[in-house]
BALUMSE-265959 format. One record per atom (N, C-alpha, C): atom name; z, y, x; chain. Coordinates in steps of 0.02 Angstrom, whole numbers. Layout:
('CA' (Z Y X) 'A')
...
END
This chain:
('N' (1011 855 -12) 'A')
('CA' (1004 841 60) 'A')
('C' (935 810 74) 'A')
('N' (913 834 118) 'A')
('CA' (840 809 120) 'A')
('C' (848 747 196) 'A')
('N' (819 706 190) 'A')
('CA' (805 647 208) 'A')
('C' (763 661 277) 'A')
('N' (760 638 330) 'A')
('CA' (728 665 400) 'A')
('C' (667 606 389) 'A')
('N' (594 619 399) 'A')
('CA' (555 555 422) 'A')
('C' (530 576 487) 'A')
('N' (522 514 543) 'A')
('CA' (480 505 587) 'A')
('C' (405 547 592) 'A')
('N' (386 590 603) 'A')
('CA' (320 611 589) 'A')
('C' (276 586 692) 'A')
('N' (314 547 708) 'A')
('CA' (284 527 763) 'A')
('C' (276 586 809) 'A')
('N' (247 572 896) 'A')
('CA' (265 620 927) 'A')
('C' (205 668 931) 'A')
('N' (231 741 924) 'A')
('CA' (171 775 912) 'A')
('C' (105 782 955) 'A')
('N' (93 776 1018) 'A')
('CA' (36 775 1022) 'A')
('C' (-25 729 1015) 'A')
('N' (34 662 1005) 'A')
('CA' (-17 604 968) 'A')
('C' (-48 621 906) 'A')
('N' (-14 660 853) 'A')
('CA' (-9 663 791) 'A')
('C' (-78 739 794) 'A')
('N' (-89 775 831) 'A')
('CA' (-125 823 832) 'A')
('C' (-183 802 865) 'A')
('N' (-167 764 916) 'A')
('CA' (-246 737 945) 'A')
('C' (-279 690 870) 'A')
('N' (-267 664 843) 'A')
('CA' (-267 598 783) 'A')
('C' (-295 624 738) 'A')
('N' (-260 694 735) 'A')
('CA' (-268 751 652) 'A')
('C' (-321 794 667) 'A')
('N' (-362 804 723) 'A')
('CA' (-391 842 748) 'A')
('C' (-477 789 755) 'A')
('N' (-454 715 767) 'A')
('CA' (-524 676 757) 'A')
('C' (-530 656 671) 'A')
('N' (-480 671 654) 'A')
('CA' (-500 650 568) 'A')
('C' (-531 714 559) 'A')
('N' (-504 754 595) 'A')
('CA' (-523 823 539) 'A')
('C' (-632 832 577) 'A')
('N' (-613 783 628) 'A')
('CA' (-715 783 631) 'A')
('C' (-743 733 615) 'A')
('N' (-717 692 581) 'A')
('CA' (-728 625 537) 'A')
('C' (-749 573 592) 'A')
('N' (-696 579 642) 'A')
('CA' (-678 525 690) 'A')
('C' (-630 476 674) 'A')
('N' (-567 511 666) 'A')
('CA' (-530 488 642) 'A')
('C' (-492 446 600) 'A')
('N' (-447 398 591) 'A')
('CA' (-431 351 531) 'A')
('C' (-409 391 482) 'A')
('N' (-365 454 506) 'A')
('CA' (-310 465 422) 'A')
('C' (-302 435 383) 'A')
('N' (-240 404 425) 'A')
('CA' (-193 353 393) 'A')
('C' (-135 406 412) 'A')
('N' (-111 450 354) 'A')
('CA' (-48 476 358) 'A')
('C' (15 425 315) 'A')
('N' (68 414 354) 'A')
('CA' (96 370 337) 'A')
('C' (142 384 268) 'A')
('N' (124 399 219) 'A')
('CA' (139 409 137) 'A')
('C' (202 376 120) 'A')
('N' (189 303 159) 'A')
('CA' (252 269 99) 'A')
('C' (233 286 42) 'A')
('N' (293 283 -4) 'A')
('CA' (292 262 -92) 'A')
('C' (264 331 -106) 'A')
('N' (253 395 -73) 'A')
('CA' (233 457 -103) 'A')
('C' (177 452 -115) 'A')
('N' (167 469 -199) 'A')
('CA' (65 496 -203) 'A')
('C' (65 551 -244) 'A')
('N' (100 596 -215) 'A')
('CA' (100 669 -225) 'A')
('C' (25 707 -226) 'A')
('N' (11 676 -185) 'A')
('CA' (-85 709 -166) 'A')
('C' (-113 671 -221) 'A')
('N' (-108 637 -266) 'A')
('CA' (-146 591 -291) 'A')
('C' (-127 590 -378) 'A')
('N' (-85 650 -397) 'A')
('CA' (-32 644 -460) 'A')
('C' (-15 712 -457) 'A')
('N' (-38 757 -391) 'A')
('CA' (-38 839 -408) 'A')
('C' (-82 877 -438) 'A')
('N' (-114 866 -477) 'A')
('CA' (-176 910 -514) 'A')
('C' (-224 942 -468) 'A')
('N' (-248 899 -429) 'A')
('CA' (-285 933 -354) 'A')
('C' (-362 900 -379) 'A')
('N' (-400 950 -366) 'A')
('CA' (-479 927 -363) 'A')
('C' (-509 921 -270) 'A')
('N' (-534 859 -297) 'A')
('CA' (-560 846 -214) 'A')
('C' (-643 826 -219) 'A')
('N' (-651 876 -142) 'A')
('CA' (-725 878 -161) 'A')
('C' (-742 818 -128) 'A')
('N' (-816 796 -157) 'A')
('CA' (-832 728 -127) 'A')
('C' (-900 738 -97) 'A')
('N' (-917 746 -44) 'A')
('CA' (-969 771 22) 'A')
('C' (-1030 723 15) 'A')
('N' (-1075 721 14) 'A')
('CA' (-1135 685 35) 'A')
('C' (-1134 655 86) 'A')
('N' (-1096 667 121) 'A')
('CA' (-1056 592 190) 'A')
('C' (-1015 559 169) 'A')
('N' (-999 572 109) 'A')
('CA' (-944 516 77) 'A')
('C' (-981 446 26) 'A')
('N' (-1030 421 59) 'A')
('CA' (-1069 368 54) 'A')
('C' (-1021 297 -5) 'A')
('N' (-985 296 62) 'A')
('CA' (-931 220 25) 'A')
('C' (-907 249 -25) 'A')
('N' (-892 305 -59) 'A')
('CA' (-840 316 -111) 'A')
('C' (-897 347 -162) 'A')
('N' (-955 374 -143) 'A')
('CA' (-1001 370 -201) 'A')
('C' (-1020 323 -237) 'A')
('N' (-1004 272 -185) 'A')
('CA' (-1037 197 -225) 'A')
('C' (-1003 184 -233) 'A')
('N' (-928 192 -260) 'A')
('CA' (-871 153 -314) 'A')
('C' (-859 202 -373) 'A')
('N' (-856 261 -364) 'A')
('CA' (-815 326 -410) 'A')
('C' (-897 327 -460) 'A')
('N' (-856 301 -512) 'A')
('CA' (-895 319 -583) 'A')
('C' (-925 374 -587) 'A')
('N' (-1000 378 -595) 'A')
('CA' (-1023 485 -604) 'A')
('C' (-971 514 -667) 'A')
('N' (-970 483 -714) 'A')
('CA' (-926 510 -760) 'A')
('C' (-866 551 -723) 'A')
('N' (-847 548 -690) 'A')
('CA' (-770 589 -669) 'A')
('C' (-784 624 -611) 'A')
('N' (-854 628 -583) 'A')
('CA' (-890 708 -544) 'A')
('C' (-927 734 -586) 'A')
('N' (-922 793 -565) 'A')
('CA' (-970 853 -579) 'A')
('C' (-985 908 -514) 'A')
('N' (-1048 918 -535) 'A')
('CA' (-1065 972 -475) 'A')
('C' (-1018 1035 -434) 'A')
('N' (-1025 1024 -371) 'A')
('CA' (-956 1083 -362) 'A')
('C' (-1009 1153 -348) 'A')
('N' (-972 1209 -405) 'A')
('CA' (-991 1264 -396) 'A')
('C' (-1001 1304 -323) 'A')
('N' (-1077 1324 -336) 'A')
('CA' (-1095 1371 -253) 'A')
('C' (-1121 1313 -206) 'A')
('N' (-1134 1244 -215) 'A')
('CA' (-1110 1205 -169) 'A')
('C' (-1199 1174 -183) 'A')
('N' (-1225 1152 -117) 'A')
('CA' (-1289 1115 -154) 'A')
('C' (-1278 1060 -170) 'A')
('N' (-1329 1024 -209) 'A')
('CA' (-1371 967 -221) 'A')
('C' (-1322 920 -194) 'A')
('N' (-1253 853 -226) 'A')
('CA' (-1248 825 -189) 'A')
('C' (-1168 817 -169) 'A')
('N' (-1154 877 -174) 'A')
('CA' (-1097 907 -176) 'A')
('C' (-1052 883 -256) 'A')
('N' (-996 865 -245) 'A')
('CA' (-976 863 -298) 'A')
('C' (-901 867 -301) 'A')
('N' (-845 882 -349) 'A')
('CA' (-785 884 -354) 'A')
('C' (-750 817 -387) 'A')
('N' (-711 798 -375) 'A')
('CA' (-675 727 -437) 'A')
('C' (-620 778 -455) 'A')
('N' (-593 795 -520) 'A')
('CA' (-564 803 -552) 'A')
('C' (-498 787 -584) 'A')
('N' (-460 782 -627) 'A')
('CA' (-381 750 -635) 'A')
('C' (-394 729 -725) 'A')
('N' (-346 707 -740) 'A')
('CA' (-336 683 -805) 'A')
('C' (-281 735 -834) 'A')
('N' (-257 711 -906) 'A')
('CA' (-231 767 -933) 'A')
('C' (-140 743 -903) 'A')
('N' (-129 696 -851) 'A')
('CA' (-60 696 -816) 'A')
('C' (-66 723 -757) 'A')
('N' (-116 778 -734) 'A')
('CA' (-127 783 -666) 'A')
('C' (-133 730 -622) 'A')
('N' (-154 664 -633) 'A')
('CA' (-187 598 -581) 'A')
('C' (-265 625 -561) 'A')
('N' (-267 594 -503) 'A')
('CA' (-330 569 -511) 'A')
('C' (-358 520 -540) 'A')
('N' (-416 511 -573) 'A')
('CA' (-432 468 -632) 'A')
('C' (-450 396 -590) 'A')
('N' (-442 401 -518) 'A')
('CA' (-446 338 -481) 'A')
('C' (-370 305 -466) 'A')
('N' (-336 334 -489) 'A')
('CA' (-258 308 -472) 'A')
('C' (-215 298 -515) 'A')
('N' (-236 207 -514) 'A')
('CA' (-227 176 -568) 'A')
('C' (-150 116 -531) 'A')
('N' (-117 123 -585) 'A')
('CA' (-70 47 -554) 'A')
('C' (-11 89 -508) 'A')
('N' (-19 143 -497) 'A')
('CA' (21 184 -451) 'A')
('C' (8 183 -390) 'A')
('N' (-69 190 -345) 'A')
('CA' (-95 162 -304) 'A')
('C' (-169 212 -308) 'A')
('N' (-207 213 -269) 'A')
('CA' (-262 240 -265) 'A')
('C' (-298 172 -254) 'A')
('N' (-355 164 -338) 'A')
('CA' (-392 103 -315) 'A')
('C' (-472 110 -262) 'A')
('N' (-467 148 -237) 'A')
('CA' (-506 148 -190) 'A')
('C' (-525 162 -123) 'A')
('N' (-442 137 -118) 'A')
('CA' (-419 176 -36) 'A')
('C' (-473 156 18) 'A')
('N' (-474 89 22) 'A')
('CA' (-533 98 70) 'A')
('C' (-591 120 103) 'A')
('N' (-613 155 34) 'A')
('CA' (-675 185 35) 'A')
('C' (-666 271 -11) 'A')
('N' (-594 282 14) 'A')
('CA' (-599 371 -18) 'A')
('C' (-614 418 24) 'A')
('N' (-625 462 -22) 'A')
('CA' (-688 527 19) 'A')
('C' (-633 546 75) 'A')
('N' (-686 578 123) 'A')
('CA' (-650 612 199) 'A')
('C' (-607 667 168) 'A')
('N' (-616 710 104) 'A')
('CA' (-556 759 83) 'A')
('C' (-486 716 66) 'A')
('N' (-491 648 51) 'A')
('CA' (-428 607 63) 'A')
('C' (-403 595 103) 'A')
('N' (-442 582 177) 'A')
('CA' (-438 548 223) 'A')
('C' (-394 618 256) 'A')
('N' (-410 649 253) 'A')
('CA' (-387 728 294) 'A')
('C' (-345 770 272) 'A')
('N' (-324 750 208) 'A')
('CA' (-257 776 194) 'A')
('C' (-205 725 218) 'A')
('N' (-143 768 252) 'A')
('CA' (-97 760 294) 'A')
('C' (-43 817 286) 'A')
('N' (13 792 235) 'A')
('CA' (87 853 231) 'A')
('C' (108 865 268) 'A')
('N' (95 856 365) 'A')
('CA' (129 840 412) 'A')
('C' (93 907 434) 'A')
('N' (41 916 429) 'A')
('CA' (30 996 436) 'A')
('C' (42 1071 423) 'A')
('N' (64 1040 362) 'A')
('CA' (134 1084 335) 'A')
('C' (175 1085 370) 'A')
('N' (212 1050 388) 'A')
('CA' (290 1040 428) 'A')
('C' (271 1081 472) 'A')
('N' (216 1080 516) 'A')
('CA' (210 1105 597) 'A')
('C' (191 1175 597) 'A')
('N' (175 1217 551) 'A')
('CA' (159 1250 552) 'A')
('C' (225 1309 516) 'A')
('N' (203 1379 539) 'A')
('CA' (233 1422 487) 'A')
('C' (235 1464 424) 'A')
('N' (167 1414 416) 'A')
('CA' (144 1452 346) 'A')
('C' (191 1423 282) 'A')
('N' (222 1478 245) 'A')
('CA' (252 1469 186) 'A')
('C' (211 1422 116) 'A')
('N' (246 1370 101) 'A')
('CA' (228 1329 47) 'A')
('C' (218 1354 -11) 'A')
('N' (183 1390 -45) 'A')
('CA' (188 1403 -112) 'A')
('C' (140 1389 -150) 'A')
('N' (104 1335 -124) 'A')
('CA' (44 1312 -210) 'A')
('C' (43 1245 -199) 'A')
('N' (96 1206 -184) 'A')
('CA' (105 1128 -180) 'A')
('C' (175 1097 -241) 'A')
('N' (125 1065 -265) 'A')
('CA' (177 1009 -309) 'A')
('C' (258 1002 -251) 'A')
('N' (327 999 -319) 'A')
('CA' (394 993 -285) 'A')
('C' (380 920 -244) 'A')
('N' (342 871 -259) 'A')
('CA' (346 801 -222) 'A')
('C' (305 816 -168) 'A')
('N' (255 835 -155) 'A')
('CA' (235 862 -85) 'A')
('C' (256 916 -35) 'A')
('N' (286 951 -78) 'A')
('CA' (332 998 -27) 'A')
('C' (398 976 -5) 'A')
('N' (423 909 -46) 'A')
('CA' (477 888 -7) 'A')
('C' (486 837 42) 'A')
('N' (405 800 36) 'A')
('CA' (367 756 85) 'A')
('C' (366 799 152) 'A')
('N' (329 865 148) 'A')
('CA' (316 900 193) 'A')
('C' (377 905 239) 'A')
('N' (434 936 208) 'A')
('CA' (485 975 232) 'A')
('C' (514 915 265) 'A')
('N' (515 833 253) 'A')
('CA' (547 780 270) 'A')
('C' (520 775 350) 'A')
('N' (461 794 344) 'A')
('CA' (456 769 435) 'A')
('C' (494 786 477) 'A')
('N' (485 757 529) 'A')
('CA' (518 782 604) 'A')
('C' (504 755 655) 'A')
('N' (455 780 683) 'A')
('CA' (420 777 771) 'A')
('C' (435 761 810) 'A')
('N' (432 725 864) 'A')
('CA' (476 710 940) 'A')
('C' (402 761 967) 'A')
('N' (450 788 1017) 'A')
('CA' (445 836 1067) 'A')
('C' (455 797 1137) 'A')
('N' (460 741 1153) 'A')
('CA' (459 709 1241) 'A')
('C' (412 742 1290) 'A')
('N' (380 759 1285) 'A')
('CA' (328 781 1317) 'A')
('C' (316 862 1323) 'A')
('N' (308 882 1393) 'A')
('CA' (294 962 1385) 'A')
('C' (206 969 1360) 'A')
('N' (186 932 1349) 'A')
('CA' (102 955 1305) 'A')
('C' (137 951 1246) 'A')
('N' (178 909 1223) 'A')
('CA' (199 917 1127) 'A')
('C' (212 1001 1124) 'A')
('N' (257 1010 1171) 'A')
('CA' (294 1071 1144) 'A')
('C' (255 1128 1168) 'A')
('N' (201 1134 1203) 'A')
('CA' (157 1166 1218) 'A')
('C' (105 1173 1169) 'A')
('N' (75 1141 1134) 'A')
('CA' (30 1116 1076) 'A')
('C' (90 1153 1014) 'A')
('N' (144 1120 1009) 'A')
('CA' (186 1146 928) 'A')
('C' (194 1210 950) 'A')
('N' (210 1245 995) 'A')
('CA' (181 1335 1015) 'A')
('C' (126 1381 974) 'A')
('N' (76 1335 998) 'A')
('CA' (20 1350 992) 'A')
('C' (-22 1340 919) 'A')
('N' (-9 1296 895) 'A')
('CA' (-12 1289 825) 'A')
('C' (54 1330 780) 'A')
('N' (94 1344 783) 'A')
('CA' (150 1386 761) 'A')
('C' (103 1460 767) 'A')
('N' (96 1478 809) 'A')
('CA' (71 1547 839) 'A')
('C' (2 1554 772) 'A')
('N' (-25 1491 794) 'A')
('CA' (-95 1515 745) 'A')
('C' (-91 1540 705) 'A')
('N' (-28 1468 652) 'A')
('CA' (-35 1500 578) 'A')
('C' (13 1566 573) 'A')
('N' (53 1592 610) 'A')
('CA' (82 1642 596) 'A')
('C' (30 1705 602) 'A')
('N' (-16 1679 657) 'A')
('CA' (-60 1748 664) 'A')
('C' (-112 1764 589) 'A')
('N' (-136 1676 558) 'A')
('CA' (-172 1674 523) 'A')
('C' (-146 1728 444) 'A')
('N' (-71 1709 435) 'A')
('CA' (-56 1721 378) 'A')
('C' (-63 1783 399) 'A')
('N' (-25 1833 431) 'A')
('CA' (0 1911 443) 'A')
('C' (-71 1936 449) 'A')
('N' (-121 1902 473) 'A')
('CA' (-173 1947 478) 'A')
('C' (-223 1915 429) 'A')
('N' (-228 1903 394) 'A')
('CA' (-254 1868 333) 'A')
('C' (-312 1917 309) 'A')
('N' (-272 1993 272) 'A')
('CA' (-347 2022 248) 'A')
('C' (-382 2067 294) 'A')
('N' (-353 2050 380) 'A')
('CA' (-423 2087 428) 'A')
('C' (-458 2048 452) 'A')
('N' (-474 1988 416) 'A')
('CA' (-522 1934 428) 'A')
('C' (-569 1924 378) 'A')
('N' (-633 1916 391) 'A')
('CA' (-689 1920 359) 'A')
('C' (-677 1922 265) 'A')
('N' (-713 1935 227) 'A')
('CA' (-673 1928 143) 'A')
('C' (-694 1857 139) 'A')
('N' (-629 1838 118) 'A')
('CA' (-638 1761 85) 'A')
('C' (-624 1709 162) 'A')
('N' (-637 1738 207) 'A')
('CA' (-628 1675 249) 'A')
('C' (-558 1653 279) 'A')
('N' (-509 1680 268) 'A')
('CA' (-455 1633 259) 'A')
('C' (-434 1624 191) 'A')
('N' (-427 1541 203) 'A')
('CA' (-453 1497 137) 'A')
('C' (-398 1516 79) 'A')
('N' (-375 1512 20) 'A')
('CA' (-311 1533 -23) 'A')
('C' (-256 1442 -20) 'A')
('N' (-268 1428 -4) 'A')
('CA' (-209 1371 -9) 'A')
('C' (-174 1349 58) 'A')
('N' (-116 1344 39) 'A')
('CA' (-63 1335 113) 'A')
('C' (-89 1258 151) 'A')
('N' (-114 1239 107) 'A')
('CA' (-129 1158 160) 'A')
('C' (-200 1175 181) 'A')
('N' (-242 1228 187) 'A')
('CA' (-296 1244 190) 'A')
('C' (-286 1283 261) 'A')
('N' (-243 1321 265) 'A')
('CA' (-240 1364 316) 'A')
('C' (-213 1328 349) 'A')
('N' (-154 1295 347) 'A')
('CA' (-122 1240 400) 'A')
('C' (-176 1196 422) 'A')
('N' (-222 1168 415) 'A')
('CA' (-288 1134 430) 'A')
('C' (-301 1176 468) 'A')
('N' (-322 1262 458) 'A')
('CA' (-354 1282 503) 'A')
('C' (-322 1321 561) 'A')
('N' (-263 1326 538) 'A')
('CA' (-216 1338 613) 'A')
('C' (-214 1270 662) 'A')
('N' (-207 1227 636) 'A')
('CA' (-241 1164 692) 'A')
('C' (-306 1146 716) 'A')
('N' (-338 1174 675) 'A')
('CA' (-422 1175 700) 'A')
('C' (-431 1228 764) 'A')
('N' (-378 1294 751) 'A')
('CA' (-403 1347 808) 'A')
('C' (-331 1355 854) 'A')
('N' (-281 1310 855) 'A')
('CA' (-225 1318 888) 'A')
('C' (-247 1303 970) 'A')
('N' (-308 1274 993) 'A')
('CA' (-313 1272 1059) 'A')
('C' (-323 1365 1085) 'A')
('N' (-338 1405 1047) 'A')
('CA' (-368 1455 1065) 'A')
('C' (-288 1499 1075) 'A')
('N' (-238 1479 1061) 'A')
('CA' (-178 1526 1053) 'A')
('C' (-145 1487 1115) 'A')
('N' (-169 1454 1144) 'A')
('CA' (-126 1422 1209) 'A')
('C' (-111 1470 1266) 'A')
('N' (-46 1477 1262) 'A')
('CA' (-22 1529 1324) 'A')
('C' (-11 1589 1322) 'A')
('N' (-27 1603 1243) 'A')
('CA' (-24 1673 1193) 'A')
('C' (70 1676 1192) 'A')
('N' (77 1739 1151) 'A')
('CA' (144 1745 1127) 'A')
('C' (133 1792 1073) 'A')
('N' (156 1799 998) 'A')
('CA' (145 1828 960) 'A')
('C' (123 1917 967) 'A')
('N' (170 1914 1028) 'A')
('CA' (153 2013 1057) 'A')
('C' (87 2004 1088) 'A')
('N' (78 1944 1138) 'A')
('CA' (-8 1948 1171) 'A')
('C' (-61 1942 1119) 'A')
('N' (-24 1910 1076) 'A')
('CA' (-108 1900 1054) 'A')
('C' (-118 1953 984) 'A')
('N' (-59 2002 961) 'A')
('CA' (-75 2055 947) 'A')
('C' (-126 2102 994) 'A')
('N' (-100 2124 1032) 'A')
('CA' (-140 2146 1068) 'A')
('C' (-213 2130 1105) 'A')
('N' (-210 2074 1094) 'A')
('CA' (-276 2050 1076) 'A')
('C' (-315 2028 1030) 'A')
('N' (-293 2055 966) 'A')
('CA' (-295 2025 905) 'A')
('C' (-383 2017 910) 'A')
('N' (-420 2083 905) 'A')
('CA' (-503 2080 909) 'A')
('C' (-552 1986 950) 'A')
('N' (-518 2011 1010) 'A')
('CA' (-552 1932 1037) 'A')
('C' (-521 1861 1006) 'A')
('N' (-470 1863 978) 'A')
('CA' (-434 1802 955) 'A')
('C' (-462 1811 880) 'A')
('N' (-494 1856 848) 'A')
('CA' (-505 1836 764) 'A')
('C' (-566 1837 800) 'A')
('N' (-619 1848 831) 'A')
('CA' (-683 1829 847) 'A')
('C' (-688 1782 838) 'A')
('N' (-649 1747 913) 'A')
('CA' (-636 1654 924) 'A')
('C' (-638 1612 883) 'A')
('N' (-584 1632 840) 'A')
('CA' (-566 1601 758) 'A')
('C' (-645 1602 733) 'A')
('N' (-660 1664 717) 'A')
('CA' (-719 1658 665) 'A')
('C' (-781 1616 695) 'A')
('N' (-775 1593 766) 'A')
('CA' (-836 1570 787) 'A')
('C' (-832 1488 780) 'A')
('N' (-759 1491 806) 'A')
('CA' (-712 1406 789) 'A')
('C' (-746 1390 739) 'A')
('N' (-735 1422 682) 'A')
('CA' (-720 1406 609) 'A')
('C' (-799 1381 573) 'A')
('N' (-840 1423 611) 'A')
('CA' (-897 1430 589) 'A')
('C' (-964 1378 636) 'A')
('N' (-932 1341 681) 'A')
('CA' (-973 1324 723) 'A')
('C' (-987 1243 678) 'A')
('N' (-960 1213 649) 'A')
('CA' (-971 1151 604) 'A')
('C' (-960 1099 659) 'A')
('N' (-919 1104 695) 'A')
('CA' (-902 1072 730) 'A')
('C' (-826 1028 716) 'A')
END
């Protein structure tokens, strides 16, 4: 039996997820005792805007991330799948961990319809635990619209540029919330039929570094 959590009401939770994801944001996803992200064999890249966490994370446990310039770097796992910063059962450097910490959020999973299949069993059952309040007709107008994305994202996956929809389910759920304003008022039949101007949009969304 899976356990229901609070995932707060959604369009708070998307306005919130939407300034982290431009490094406005706090991302503070509310974890509790889970450190599934932190004990799943996940490499996280660490950005040259990630200032505070360069100056704690030992160089020993980065290395350069491939394709990537000067600067760029990945942190890596140990041979239990940890991160080699998560010590004590705790991440010792929460205060100051890179924005790829800060911006992961299982709650993007939940909202979306993209199928789970490259996440650790403790994060996929984090994920599946949420549950949204809907009070508001913008929530349920917004959970539409983000629903729509990632469904359009997955089904149309290889008539989008090669390589640019990303291979991991918490990757695309990111970016069905990054381009879910663009599916507002769509319905899976409209925006077939408009598929051409809506993967433009996407690709311009995606690409604007914004």
């Amino acid at each position: 039996m899976v356990i229901k959590l609070s995932a707060g009401e959604f369009s708070n939770w998307v306005d919130e997820f939407t300034r982290t994801m431009k490094g406005t944001g706090r991302g503070d996803a509310p974890c509790g005792e889970c450190v599934g992200c932190c004990t799943s064999s996940k490499f996280i890249h660490i950005r040259p805007t990630d200032k505070d966490a360069l100056n704690v994370i030992p160089k020993e446990v980065m290395f350069q991330a491939p394709g990537l310039s000067e600067g760029y770097y990945l942190l890596g796992y140990n041979d239990k799948g940890h991160c080699p910063l998560f010590k004590a059962g705790k991440c010792s450097i929460y205060g100051s961990r890179p924005e790829t910490c800060r911006q992961y959020d299982c709650r993007a999973l939940a909202t979306t319809n993209i199928r789970i299949t490259d996440e650790s069993e403790e994060i996929t059952r984090k994920a599946n635990s949420w549950e949204f309040e809907f009070s508001s007709d913008r929530s349920i107008e917004l959970h539409s619209s983000v629903k729509l994305a990632g469904e359009f994202l997955s089904k149309y996956a290889n008539k989008f540029p090669n390589g640019f929809i990303p291979p991991l389910s918490i990757q695309v759920a990111v970016m069905a919330i990054r381009v879910h304003s663009i599916f507002l008022g769509y319905t899976m039949d409209s925006a077939k039929e408009n598929f051409r101007a809506l993967m433009d949009a996407i690709v311009h969304e995606c690409s604007s570094g914004k």
